[in-house]
C-alpha positions as CSV (number, residue, x, y, z in Angstrom):
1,X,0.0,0.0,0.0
2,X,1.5,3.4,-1.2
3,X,0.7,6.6,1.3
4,X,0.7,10.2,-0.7
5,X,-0.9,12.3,2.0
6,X,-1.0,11.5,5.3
7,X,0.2,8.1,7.3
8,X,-0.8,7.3,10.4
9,X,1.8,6.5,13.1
10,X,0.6,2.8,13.7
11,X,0.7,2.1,9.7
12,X,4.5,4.0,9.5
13,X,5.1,1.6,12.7
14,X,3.8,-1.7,10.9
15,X,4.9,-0.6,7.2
16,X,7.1,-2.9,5.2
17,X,10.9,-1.2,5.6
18,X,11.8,-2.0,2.0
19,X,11.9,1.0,-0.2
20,X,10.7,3.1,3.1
21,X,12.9,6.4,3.6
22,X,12.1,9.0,6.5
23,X,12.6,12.5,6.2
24,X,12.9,14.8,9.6
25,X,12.3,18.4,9.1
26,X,11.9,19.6,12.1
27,X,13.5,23.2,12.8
28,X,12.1,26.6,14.6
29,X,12.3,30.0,12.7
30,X,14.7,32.0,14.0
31,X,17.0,29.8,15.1
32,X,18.4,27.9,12.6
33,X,20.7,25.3,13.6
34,X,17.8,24.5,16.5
35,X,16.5,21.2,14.2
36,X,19.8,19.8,13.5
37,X,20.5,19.8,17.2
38,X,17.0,17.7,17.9
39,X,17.6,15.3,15.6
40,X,20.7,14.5,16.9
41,X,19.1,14.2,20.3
42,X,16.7,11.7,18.8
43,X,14.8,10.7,15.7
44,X,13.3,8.0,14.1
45,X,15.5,5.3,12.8
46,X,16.7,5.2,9.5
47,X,15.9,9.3,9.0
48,X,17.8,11.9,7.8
49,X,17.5,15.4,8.8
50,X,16.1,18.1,5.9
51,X,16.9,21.3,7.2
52,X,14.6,24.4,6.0
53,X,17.1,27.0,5.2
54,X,19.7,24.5,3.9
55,X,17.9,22.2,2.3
56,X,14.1,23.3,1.7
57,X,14.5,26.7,0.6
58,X,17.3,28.8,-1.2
59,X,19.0,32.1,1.0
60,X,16.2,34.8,1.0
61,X,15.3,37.4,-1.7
62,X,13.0,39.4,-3.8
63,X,10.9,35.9,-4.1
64,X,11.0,35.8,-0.1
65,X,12.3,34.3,3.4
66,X,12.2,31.5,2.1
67,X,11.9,30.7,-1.8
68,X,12.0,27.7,-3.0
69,X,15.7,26.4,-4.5
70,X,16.1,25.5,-8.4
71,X,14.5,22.2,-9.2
72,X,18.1,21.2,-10.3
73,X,19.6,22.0,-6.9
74,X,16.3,19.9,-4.9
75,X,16.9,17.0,-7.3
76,X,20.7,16.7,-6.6
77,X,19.9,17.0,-2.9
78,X,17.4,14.4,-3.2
79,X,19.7,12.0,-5.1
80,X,22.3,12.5,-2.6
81,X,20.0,11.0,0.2
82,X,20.0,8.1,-2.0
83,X,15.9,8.4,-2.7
84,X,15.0,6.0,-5.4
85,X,11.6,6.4,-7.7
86,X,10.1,3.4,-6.6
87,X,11.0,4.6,-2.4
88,X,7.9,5.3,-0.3
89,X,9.0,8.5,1.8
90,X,7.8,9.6,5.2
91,X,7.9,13.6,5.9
92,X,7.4,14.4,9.9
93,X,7.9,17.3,12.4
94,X,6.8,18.3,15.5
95,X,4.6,21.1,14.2
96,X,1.7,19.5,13.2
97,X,2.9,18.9,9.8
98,X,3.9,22.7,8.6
99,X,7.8,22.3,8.2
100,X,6.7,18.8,6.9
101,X,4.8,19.6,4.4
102,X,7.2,21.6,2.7
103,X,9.6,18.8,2.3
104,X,6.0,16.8,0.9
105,X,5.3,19.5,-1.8
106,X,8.9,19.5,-2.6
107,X,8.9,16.0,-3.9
108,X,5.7,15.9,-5.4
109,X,7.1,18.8,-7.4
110,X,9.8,16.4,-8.9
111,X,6.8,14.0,-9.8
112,X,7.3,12.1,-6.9
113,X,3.6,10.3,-5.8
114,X,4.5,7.9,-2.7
115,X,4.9,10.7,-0.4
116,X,3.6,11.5,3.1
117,X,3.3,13.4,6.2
118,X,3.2,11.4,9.2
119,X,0.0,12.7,11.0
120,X,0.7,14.2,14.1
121,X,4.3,14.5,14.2
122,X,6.4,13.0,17.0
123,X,3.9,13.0,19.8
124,X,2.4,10.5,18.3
125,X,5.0,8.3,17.5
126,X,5.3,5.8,20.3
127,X,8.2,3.9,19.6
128,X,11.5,4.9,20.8
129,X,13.4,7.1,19.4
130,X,17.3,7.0,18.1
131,X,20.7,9.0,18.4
132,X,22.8,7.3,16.1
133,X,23.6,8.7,12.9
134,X,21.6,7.1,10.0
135,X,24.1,4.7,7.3
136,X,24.1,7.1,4.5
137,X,22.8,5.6,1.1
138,X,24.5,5.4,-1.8
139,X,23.8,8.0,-4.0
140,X,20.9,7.5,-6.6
141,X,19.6,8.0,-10.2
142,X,16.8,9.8,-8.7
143,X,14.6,10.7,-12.4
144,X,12.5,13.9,-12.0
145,X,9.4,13.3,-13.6
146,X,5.9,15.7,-14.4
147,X,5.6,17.9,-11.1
148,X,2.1,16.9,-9.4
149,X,2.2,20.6,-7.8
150,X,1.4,24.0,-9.3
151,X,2.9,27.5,-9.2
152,X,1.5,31.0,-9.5
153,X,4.1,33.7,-10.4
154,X,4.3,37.1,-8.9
155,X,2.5,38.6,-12.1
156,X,-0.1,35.8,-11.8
157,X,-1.4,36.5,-8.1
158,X,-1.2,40.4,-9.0
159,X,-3.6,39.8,-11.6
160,X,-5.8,37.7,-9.7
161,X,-5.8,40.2,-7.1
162,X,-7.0,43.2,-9.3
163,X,-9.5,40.7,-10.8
164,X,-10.9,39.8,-7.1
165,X,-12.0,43.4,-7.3
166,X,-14.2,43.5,-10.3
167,X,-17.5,42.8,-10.0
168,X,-17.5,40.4,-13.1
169,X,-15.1,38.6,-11.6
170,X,-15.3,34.4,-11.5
171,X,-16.3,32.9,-8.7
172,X,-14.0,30.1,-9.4
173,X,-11.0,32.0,-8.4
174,X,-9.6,32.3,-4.7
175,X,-6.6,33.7,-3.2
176,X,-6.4,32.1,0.6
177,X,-3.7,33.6,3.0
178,X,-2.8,30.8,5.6
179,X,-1.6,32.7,8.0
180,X,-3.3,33.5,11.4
181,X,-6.0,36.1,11.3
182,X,-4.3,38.7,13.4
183,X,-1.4,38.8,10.7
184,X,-4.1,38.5,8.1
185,X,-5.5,42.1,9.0
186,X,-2.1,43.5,10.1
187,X,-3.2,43.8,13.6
188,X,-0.1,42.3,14.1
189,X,3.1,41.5,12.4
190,X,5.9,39.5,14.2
191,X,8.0,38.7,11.3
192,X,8.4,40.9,8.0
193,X,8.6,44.4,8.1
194,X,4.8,45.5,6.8
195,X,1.6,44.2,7.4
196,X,-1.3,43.1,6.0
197,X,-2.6,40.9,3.2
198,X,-2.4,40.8,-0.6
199,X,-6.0,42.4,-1.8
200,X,-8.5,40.0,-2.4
201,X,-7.3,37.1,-0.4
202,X,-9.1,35.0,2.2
203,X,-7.7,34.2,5.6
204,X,-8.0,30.4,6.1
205,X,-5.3,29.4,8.8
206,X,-3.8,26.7,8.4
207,X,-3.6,25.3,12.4
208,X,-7.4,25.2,12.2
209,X,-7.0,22.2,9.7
210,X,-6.0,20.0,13.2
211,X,-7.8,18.8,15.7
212,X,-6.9,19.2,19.5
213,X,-4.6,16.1,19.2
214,X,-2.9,17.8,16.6
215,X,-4.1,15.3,14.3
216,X,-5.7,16.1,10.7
217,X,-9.1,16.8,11.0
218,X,-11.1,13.9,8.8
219,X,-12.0,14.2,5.1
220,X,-15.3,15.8,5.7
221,X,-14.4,17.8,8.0
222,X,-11.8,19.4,6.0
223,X,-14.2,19.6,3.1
224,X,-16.5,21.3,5.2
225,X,-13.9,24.4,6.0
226,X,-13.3,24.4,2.4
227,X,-17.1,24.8,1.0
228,X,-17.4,26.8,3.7
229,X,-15.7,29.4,1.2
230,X,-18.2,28.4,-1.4
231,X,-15.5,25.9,-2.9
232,X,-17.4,22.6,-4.5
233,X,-14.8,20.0,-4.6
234,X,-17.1,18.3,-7.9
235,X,-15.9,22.6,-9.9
236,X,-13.1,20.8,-11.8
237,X,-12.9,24.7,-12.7
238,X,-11.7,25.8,-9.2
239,X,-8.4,28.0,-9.4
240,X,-7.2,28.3,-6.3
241,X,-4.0,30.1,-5.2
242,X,-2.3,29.5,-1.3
243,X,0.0,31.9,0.5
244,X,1.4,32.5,4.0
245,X,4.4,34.1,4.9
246,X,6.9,32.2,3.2
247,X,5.6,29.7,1.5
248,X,5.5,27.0,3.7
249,X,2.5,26.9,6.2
250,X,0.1,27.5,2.8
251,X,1.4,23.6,1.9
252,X,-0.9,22.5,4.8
253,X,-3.5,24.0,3.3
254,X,-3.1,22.5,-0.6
255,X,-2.3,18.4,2.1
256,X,-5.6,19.6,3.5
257,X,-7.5,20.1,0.0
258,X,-5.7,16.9,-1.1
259,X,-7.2,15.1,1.7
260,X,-10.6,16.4,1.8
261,X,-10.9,15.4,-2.2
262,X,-10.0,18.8,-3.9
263,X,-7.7,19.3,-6.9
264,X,-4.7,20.8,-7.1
265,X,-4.3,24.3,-5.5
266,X,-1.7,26.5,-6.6
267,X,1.4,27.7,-4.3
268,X,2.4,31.3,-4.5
269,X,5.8,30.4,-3.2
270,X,7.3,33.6,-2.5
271,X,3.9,34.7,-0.5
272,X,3.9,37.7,1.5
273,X,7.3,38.1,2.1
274,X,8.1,38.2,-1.3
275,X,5.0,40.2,-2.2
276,X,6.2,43.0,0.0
277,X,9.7,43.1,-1.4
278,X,8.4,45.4,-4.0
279,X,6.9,48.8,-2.5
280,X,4.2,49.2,-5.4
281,X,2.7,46.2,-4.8
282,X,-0.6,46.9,-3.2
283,X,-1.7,45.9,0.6
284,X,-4.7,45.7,2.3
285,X,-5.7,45.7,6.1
286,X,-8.4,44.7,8.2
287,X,-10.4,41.2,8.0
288,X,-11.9,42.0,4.1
């Protein structure tokens, strides 16, 4: 049985080990050698640690905190940690999934289906953890194949927002900010120099997708937060677009469409921190 959104901890526990790789991608913004430390404290057998500045995103610029390395760079890490095609890879954190599911979008962008975050994270992984350091595999032939993910462009999301404007506008377009709603409508703003949101968007945050064990909520659940908006998961029309601050929580957002039985959404990868790099772009405040 192959896993592409979300595995439980008991079916990671029981799963066959062949063609099984673990990713760790634990870390804490602001402190960037704070993941690398915990791992080496403990972490599941047979992982290797993906660190986000190192390894999940390129040094920040005009695209953001923390945009997204070349394809050719991601692929050539990937092959390094010996990932074949045919592997089944695990993504987990200790955040509910949000630094996880970076590293999940990541390799669905190099085509990659058999890919999943391990619901819940370490606190619900019962089984003890490990200090040694993982036997490095042998480098592989890792192929790159169709991404299964989508991008919107700076111009893209500036069109869309002008077009959320308009009156005529179609109601199969969204723009959903993931970030919390105090950020959202600028009441606060604990991390990039302005606040605000890109005109047009929706707040959706993304923490509301768990439940209080910090679990993914179920299928219908999720759906329900998404129609909720007036999305129809049946609109094979739907064009949605996800941002947050830097392009990763907004991931748990398109893992919680996936789940629920939507399409595709869209990632604007360089998301607000990117969007605010250029002073003409516009910025709205307040909950609208």
């Amino acid at each position: 049985m192959s896993f592409t959104t979300l595995i439980s901890a008991n079916e990671l526990a029981n799963h066959d080990p062949k063609n099984l790789r673990l990713i760790d991608c634990r870390g804490r913004l602001g402190n960037p050698t704070w993941g690398q430390l915990a791992f080496a404290e403990g972490h599941i057998a047979g992982a290797v640690h993906a660190d986000m500045d190192l390894h999940l995103a390129a040094a920040p610029n005009q695209h953001g905190r923390h945009p997204l390395p070349s394809q050719q760079t991601w692929l050539a890490q990937v092959r390094a940690w010996g990932i074949e095609n045919q592997d089944q890879v695990v993504v987990y954190d200790d955040a509910g999934g949000s630094f996880a599911g970076r590293a999940w979008w990541m390799l669905r962008w190099l085509g990659h289906t058999n890919v999943a975050v391990l619901d819940g994270g370490l606190s619900h992984w019962t089984q003890t953890l490990t200090a040694s350091a993982t036997k490095p595999y042998p480098p592989s032939q890792y192929q790159a194949t169709a991404p299964l993910t989508k991008l919107s462009s700076v111009d893209s999301v500036n069109f869309l927002s002008n077009e959320l404007h308009k009156a005529t506008h179609s109601s199969n377009e969204y723009l959903i900010d993931a970030r919390a709603h105090v950020r959202f409508s600028g009441e606060q703003e604990p991390i990039d120099p302005v606040a605000g949101h890109i005109p047009g968007a929706i707040c959706l945050p993304f923490s509301d997708n768990l439940n209080d064990q910090g679990l993914f909520k179920s299928p219908d659940e999720l759906a329900q937060r998404f129609m909720a908006l007036g999305l129809d998961p049946a609109n094979t029309d739907l064009a949605i677009t996800m941002y947050c601050g830097s392009g990763v929580t907004a991931i748990h957002n398109i893992l919680a469409m996936r789940i629920a039985g939507f399409g595709e959404a869209s990632l604007y990868a360089d998301s607000w921190s990117g969007w605010i790099t250029d002073a003409n772009r516009p910025v709205a405040t307040g909950s609208d």
